[in-house]
C-alpha positions in Angstrom: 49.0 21.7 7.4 50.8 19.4 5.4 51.2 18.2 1.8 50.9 15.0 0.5 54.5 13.3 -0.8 54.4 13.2 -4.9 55.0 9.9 -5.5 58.1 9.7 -8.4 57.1 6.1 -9.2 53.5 5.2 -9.3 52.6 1.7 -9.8 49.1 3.2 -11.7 49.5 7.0 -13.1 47.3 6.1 -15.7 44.5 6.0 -13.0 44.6 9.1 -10.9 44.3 12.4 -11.8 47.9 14.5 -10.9 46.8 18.0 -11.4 45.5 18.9 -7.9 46.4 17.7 -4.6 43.1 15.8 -4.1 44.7 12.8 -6.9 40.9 12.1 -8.0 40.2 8.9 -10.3 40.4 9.3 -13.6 36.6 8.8 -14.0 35.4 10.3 -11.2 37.4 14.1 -11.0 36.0 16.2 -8.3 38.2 19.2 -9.0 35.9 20.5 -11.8 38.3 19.7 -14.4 36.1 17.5 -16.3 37.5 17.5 -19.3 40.5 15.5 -19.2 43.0 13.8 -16.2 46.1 15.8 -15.6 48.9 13.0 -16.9 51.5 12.3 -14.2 55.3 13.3 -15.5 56.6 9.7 -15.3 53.9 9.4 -18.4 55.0 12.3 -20.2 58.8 12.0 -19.7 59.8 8.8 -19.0 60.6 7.0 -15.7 63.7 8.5 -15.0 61.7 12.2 -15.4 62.9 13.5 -11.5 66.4 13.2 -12.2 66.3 15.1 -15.5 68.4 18.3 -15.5 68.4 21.4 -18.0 71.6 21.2 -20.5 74.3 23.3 -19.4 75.2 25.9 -22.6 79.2 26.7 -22.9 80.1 30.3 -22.5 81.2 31.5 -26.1 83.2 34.7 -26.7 81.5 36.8 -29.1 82.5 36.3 -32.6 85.1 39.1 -33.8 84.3 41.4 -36.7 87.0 42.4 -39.2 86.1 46.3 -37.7 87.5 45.5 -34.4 90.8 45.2 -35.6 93.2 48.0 -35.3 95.6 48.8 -38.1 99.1 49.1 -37.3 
């Protein structure tokens, strides 16, 4: 069985339901959702949302306390 390819660039998200793999209408949902259409990412983030990565945090030492120095 295979999946069906996500499209990264719809030409219509605003029509199609993305939170299933059946990608109902917006007005006619058969997963039982009912409520509300699942909004495509490309709505949510923008349209460059598939090449967004996670920022990368710098390793920091630990801050030093007055304590850890040794007296002479």
């Amino acid at each position: 069985m295979s999946h069906k390819k996500f499209p990264i660039h719809p030409a219509r998200p605003e029509l199609i339901c993305w939170g299933c793999d059946r990608y109902c209408a917006a007005d006619a949902m058969a997963c039982g959702n009912g409520s509300d259409r699942t909004q495509h990412p490309s709505e949510l983030f923008g349209p460059d949302w598939a090449e967004w990565e996670p920022p990368v945090e710098q390793r920091r030492d630990p801050p030093s306390h007055p304590s850890d120095k040794s007296t002479g």
